[in-house]
C-alpha positions in Angstrom: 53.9 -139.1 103.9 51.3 -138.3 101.1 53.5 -134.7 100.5 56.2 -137.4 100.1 55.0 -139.3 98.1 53.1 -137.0 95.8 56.4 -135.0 95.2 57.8 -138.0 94.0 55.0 -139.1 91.7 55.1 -135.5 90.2 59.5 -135.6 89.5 59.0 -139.4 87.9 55.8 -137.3 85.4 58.2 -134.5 84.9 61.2 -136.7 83.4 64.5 -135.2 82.7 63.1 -131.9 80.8 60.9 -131.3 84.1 63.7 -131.5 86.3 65.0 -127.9 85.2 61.7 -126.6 85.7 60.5 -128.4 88.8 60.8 -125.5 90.7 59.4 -122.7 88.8 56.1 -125.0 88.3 55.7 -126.2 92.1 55.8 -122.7 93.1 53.1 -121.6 89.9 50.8 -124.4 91.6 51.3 -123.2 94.7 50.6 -119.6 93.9 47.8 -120.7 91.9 49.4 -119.6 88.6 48.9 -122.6 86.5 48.0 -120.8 83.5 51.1 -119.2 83.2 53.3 -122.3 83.6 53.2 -123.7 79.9 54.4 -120.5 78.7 57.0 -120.1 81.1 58.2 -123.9 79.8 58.1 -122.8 76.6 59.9 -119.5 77.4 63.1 -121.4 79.2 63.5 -124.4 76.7 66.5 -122.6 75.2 68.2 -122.0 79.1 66.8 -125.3 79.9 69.6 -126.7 77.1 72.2 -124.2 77.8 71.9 -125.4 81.7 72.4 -129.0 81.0 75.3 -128.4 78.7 76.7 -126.3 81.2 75.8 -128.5 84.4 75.9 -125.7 87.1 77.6 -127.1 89.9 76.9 -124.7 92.7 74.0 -122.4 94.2 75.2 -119.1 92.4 75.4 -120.9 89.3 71.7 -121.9 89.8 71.0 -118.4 90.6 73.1 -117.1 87.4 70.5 -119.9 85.2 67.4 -118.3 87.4 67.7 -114.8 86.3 68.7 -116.6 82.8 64.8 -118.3 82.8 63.4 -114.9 83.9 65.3 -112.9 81.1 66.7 -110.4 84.1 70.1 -110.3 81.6 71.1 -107.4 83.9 71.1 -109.5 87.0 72.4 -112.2 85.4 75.1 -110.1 84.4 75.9 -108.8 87.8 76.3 -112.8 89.2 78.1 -113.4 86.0 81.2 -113.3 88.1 80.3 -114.9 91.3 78.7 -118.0 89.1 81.5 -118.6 86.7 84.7 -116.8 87.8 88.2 -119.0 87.6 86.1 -121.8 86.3 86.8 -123.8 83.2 83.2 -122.9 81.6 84.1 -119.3 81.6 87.0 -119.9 79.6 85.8 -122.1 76.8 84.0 -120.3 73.8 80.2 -120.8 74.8 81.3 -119.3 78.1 82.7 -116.3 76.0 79.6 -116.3 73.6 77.5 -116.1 76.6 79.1 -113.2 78.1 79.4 -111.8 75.6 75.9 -111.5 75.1 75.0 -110.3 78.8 77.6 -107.2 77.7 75.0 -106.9 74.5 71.7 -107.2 76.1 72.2 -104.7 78.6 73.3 -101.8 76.5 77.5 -102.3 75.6 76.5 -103.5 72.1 80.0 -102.9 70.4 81.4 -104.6 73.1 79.6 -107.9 73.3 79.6 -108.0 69.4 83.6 -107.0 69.1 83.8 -110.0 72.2 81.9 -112.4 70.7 83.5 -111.9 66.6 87.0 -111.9 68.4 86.4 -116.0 69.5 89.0 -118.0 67.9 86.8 -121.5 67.0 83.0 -120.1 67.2 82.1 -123.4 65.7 83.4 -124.8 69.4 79.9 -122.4 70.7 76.9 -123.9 71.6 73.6 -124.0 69.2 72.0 -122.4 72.5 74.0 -119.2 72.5 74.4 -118.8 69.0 70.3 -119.2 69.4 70.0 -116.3 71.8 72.2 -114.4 69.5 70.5 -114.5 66.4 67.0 -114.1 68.5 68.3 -110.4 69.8 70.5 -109.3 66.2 69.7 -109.0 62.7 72.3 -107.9 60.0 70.4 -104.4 59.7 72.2 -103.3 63.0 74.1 -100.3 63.3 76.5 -101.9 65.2 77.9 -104.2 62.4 79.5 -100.8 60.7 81.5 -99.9 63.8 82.7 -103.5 64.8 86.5 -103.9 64.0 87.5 -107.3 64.0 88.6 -109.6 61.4 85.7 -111.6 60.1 85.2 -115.2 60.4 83.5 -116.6 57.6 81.6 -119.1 60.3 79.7 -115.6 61.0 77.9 -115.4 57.7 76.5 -118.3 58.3 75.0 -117.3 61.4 74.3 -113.8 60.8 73.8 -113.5 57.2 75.4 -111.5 54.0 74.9 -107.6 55.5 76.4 -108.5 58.5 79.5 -109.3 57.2 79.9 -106.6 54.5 78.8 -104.1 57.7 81.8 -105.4 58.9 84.3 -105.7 55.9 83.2 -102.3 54.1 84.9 -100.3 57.1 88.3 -101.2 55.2 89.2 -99.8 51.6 89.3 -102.0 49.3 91.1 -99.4 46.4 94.3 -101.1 46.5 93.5 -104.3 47.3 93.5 -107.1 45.2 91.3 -106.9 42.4 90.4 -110.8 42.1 89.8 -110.8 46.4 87.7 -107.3 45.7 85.6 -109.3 42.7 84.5 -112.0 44.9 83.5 -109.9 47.4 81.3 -107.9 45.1 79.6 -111.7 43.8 78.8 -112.5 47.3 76.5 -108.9 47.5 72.9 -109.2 46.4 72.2 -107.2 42.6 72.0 -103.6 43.0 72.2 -103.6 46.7 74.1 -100.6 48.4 76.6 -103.3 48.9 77.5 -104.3 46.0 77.6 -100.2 44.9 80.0 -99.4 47.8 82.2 -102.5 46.3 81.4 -101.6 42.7 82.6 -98.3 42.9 85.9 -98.9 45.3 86.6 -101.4 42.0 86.5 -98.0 40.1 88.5 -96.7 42.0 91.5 -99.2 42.0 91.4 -100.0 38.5 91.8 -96.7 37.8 94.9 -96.5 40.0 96.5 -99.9 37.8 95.8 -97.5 34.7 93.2 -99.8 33.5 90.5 -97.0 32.5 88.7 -98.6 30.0 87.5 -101.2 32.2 86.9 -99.1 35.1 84.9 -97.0 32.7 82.7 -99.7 32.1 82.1 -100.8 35.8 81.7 -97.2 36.1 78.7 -96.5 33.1 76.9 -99.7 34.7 77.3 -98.1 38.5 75.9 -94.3 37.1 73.0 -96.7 36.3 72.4 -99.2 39.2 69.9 -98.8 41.7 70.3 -97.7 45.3 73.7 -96.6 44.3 74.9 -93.9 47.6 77.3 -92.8 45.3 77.4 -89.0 44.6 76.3 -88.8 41.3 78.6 -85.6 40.5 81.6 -87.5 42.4 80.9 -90.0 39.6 80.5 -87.4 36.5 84.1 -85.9 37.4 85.8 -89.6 38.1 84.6 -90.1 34.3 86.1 -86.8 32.6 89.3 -88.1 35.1 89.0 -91.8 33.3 89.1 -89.8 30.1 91.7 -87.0 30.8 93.4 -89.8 31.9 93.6 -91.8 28.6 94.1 -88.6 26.6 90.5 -88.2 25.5 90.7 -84.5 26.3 87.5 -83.1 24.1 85.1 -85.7 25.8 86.6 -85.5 29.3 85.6 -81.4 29.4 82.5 -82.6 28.4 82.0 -84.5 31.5 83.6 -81.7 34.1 81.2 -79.4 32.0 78.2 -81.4 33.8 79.1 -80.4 37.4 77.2 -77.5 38.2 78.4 -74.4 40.5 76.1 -76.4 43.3 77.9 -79.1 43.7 81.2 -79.4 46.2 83.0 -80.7 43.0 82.6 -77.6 41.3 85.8 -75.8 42.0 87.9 -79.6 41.3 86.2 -79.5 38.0 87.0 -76.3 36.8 90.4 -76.7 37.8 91.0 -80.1 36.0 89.5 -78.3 32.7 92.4 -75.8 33.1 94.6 -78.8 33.0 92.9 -80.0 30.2 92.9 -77.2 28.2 96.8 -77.1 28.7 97.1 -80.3 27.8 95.2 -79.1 24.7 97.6 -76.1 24.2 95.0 -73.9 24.5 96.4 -71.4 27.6 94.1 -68.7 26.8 91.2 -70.9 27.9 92.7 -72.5 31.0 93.8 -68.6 31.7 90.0 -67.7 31.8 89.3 -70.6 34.1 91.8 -70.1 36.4 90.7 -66.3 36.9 87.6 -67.8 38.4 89.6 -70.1 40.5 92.0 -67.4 41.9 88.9 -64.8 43.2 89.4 -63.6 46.0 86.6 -64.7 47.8 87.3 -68.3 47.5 90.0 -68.6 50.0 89.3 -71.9 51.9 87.5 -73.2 48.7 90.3 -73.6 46.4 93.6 -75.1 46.0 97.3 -74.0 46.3 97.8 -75.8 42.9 94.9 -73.6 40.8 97.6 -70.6 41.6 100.4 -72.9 39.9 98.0 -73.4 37.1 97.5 -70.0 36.7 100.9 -69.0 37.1 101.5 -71.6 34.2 98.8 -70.4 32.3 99.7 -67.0 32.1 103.6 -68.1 31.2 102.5 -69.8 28.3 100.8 -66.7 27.0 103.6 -64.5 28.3 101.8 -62.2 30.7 104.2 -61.9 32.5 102.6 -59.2 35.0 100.0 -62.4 35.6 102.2 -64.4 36.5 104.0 -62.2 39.2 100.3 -61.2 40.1 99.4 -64.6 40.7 102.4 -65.3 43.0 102.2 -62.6 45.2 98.2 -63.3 46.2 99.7 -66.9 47.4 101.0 -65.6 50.4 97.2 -63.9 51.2 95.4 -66.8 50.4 97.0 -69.4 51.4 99.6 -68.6 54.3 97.3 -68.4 57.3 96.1 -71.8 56.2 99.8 -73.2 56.0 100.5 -72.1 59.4 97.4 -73.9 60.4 99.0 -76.9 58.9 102.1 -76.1 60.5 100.4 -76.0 64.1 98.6 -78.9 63.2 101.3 -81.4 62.0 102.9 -80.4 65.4 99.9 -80.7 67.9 96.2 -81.1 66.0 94.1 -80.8 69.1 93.0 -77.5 68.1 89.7 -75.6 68.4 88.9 -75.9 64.5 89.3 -80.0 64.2 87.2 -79.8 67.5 84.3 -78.3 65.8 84.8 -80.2 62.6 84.5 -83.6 64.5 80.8 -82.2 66.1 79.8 -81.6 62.9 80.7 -84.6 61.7 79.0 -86.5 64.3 75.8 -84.5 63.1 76.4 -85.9 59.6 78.2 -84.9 55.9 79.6 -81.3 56.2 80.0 -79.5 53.5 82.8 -76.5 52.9 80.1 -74.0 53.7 79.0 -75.4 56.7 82.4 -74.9 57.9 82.6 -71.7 57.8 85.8 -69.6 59.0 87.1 -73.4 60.2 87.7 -74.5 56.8 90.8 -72.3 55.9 92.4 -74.0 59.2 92.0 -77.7 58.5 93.2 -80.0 55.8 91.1 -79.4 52.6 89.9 -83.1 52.4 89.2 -83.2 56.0 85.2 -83.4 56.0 85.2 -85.3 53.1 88.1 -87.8 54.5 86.1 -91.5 55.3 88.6 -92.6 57.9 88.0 -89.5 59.9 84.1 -89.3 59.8 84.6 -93.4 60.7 86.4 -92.3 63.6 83.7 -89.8 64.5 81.1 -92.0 64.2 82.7 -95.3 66.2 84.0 -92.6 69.0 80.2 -91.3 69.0 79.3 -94.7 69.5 81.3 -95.7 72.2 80.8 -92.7 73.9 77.3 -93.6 74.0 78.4 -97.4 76.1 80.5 -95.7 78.5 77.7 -93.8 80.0 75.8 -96.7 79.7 78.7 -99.1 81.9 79.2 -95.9 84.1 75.5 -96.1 85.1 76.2 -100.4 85.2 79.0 -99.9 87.5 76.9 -97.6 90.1 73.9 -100.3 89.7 76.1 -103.1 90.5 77.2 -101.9 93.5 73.9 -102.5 95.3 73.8 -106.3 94.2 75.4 -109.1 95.9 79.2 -109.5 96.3 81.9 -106.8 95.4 81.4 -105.8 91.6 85.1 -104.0 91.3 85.1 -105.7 87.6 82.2 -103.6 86.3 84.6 -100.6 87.3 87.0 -102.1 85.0 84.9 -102.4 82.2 83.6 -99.1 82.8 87.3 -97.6 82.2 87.7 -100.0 79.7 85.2 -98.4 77.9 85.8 -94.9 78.6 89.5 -95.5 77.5 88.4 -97.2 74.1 86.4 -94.2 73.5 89.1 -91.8 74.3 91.9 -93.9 72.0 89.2 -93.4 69.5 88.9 -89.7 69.9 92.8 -89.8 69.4 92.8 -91.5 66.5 90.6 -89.3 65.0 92.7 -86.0 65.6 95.4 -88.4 64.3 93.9 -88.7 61.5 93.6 -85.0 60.9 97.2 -84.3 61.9 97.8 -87.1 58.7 95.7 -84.8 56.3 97.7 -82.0 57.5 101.5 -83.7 56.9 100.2 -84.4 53.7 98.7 -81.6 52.3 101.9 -79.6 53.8 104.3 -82.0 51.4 102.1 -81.2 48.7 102.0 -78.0 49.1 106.0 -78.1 49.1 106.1 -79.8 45.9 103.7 -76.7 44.1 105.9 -74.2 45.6 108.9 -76.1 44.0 107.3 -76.1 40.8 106.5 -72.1 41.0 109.7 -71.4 41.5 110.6 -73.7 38.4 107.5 -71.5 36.9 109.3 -68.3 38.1 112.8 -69.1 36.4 111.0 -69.9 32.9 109.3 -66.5 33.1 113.0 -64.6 33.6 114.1 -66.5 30.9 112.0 -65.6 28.4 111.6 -62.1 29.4 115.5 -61.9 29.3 115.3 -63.7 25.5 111.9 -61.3 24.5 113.9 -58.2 25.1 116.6 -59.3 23.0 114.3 -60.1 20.4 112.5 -56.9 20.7 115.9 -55.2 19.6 116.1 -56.7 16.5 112.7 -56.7 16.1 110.8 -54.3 13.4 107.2 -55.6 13.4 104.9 -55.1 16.1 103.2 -57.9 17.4 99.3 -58.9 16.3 96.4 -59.7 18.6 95.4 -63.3 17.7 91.8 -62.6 18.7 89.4 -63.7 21.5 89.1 -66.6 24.1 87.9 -68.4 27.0 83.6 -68.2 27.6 81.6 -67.6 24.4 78.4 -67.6 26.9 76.3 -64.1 27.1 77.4 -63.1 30.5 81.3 -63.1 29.0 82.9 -60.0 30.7 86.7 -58.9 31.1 88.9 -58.6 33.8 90.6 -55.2 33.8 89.7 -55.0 37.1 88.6 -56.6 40.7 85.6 -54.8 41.2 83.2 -56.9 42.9 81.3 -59.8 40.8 78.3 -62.2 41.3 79.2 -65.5 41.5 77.0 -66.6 38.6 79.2 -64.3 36.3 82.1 -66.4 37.5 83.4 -69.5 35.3 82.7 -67.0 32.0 85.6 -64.7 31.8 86.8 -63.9 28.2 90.5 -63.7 27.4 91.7 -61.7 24.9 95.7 -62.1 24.0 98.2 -61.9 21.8 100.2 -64.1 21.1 103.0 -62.5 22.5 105.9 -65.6 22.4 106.0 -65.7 18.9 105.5 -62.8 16.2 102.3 -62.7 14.3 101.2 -61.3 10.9 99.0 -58.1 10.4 
């Protein structure tokens, strides 16, 4: 009777918070752990809430909540089923929150996050779980970066600013609307990498509309922000482009002048001052440059289109041998790498995008660090940010389905039949996989397109090819009628000390390169002694 009747006293003390906890403190009393029991109170308050919400209506349910209190989430996880199966808690959005975060807590990050973003009314969640959320994630988490979901703004609220550009930076923004892209930079703190990554896709699409002048400015204050991840020659060149671009042709060399033989923009630079030059009517120079471009030695560095240039460049100054030079080392240079393309448009599981993809999950690769490989993938490939997004979220997932493979073979040693944690395990494993695939995808994309291009160059060196027979056919009727020989116009292309000819291919050091001198006559028109 006086067991009775204390037990009572004690449940009227406890009140209605006690009740949840009535257990857990008989048995600290009994165990003669008193000292502990405040902090486990304190410890449970959030569960305590979540369980009266809930109102657990069965003994497995109870047991769910009891590995809940003790923070065993991976228990927890394993009754997860047994508890709340078929029933109408599971289905409603706390009951999807919840789960959500077991799958988070006990290692299948992407999973629980890309669950619990994909809830239809999150405002419909309980304070509780969206507690126990923001208690275990911060917005600094890698994780953010490889969720793909469409953000809810109610998220920003809960996880703050970096979570959501994390999120909303995955997508390209160059194309998009300019107004939607503007208020996505306002909402990024001041010189934040954020706001950078935003800043300079702006760049980017206003320079697509053909409004340079003011992507040039967005462009002059981003070469000057802070934390800017930018690469700072990427930005030099996409200034002399601005300018080419507007017909400022002097000050746009200038620019392409600044990117040194270091940098992976070096050879795109020196080809876009040939085009300049053209554009200048000065041949003779863009004739030096592309000489440099069309080495040898540089086959998987450069271009199909510098051999169009210097197929054009050479026309214009009517060396003809040049030209026909120039055409014929197309097929060395570049046709084992078009019948790479070839095999890749067709099936791009091959051993080259294999090793590309490793070294991209290692971090940037550079055309160097690519070795042999390069002259059998598309040219933009390790540079492409789809494909190294691709790497990194199949990396990623990899990563969780070795962590739900060793889930599944835990689970089978706990309680009732856990055939859903197989699921989820090949759930996992197949994500992974369709991300692998979309990755080669990707490549085999790069490889279509490059392959069109390419078509379109070869169109226009055919077009390159009539001109020349044309006006060798209209020289040598010229030349008949002709009495005055024709006069050297004198000397162009590098004023610099290390100037040398080309006369022939003997072997050269790369810092000699970029400072050929061109002498020619001008040989389309006749000239005065």
């Amino acid at each position: 009777m006086m067991l009775v009747k204390s037990l009572t006293v004690a449940s009227l003390l406890l009140g209605t918070h006690g009740v949840a906890f009535a257990e857990d403190d008989l048995m600290s009393i009994l165990e003669g752990k008193t000292s502990q029991a405040a902090a486990q109170f304190v410890e449970s308050e959030e569960v305590a809430k979540l369980k009266k919400a809930v109102n657990p209506s069965s003994a497995e349910q109870n047991i769910f909540f009891q590995f809940l209190v003790e923070k065993n989430y991976e228990k927890a996880m394993f009754q997860w089923s047994t508890a709340f199966n078929g029933s109408a808690f599971q289905a409603t959005e706390t009951g999807k929150a919840l789960e959500a975060f077991l799958n988070f807590k006990n290692g299948l990050k992407l999973t629980g996050v890309e669950s619990l973003l994909a809830i239809q009314n999150p405002q419909k969640i309980d304070a509780t779980v969206i507690s126990l959320w923001k208690e275990n994630l911060n917005d600094k988490d890698p994780v953010w970066g490889m969720a793909q979901v469409t953000w809810n703004p109610y998220w920003t609220t809960v996880f703050g600013t970096g979570a959501e550009m994390a999120v909303v930076l995955q997508k390209s923004y160059v194309t998009e609307d300019i107004a939607a892209l503007t208020e996505l930079i306002k909402k990024t703190p001041v010189d934040s990498v954020e706001r950078n990554i935003l800043q300079w896709q702006l760049v980017l699409n206003l320079g697509i509309r053909g409004d340079a002048g003011k992507a040039a400015q967005v462009l002059a204050h981003l070469m000057k922000a802070k934390n800017n991840p930018i690469d700072k020659d990427l930005m030099t060149i996409t200034a002399g482009r601005l300018l080419y671009q507007n017909g400022f042709l002097d000050a746009s060399l200038k620019y392409y002048e600044k990117i040194s033989k270091k940098s992976d923009y070096w050879f795109q630079a020196q080809e876009e001052m040939a085009w300049a030059y053209m554009r200048k009517g000065e041949p003779q120079n863009a004739m030096a440059i592309t000489k440099t471009l069309t080495y040898p030695h540089f086959k998987g560095w450069v271009g199909i289109e510098s051999y169009l240039l210097g197929s054009f460049s050479s026309l214009k100054v009517c060396d003809y041998p040049g030209v026909l030079t120039t055409m014929k080392s197309i097929k060395i240079q570049f046709g084992e790498h078009l019948v790479a393309l070839e095999k890749l448009s067709a099936d791009p599981h091959q051993p080259a995008v294999a090793n590309l993809m490793k070294a991209l999950s290692e971090g940037p690769v550079s055309t160097a660090k690519l070795g042999k490989d390069a002259h059998q993938l598309p040219t933009v490939a390790s540079k492409d940010e789809v494909l190294s997004l691709l790497v990194k979220r199949h990396q990623y997932l990899t990563k969780e389905s070795e962590i739900a493979e060793q889930l599944y073979t835990r689970s089978l040693t706990f309680g009732n039949l856990q055939g859903q944690y197989e699921t989820l395990k090949n759930q996992v494993q197949t994500r992974a996989q369709m991300t692998q695939g979309a990755g080669y995808q990707r490549v085999q994309e790069l490889a279509k397109a490059e392959l069109e291009d390419s078509k379109q160059v070869m169109q226009r060196l055919r077009i390159v090819e009539v001109e020349m027979i044309q006006q060798v056919d209209s020289a040598s009727k010229f030349l008949k009628h002709a009495n005055a020989s024709e006069a050297k116009m004198g000397s162009t292309g590098s004023g610099a000390k290390f100037a040398m000819n080309f006369s022939n291919d003997k072997e050269i050091w790369f810092d000699e390169l970029s400072n050929f001198k061109v002498d020619v006559k001008k040989g389309c028109s006749k000239g005065k002694e």
